[in-house]
C-alpha positions in Angstrom: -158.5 35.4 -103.7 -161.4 36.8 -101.8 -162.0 39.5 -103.9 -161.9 37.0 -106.7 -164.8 34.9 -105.6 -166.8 38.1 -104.8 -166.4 39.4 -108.4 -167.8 35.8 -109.8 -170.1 35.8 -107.0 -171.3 39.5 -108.4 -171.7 37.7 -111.9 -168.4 38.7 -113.7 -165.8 36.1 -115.0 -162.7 36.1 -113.5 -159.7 34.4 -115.2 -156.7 33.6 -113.3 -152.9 33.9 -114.2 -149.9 32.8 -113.2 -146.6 34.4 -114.7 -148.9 36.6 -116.4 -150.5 33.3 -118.3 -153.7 32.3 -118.3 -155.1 28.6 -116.2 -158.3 29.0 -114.8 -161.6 30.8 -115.6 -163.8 31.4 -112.0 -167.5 31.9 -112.6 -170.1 31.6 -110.3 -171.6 28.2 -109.2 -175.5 28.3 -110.5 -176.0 24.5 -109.8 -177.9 22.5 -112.3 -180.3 24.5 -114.9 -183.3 21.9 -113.4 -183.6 19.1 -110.8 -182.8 16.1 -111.9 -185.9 13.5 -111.9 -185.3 10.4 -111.0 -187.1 7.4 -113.2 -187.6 9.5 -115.9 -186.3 6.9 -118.4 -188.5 4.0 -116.7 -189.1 1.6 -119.8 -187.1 3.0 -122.6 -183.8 1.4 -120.6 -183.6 -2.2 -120.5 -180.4 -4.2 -119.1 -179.9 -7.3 -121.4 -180.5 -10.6 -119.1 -176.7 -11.5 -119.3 -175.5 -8.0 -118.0 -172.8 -8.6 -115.8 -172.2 -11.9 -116.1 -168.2 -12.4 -116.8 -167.6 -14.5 -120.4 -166.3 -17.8 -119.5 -163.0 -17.8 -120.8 -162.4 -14.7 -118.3 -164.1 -15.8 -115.6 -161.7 -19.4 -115.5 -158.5 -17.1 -115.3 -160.4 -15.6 -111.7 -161.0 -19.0 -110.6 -164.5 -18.5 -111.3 -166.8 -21.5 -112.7 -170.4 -19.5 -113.9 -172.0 -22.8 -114.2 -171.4 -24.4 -110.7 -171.3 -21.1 -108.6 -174.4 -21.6 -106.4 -173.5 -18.3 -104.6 -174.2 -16.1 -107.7 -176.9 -13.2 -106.8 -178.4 -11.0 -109.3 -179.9 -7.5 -108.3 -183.6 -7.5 -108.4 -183.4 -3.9 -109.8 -180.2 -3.7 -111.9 -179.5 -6.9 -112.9 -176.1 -7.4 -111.7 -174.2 -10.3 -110.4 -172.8 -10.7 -107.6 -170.9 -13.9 -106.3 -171.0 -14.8 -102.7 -173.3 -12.4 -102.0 -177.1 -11.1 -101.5 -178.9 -8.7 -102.5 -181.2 -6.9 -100.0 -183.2 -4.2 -101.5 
């Protein structure tokens, strides 16, 4: 198998066999074509102000009540609800 990774490491496409059948195709590992920039959809996102919250009729099945649960946290940057918990950012 050593060989096999040198050939894809030299460039070439190796495919692999089993009972003379082919199931995988080794290339070489270039990583992503450019580094990924984070924020670079700031302001053309926006998460609706109900994101996360669970529809009522779901929520009584869990036992939950989303009008009397005090403990309900939402994430300052994603929106999300949390129940019983806080958010520390």
């Amino acid at each position: 198998m050593l060989c096999q990774i040198e050939e894809a490491l030299k460039g070439n496409e190796v495919i692999l066999v089993k009972a003379g059948k082919p199931v995988a195709r080794l290339v070489a590992y270039r990583g992503p074509s450019r580094p990924r920039r984070p924020g670079c959809m700031a302001d053309e996102i926006s998460i609706a102000a109900d994101f996360g919250l669970i529809p009522d009729d779901i929520a009584k099945k869990f036992g939950i009540n989303n009008e009397t649960d005090a403990t309900a946290a939402r994430h300052p940057r994603t929106g999300l609800v949390a129940r019983g918990q806080s958010f520390t950012g």
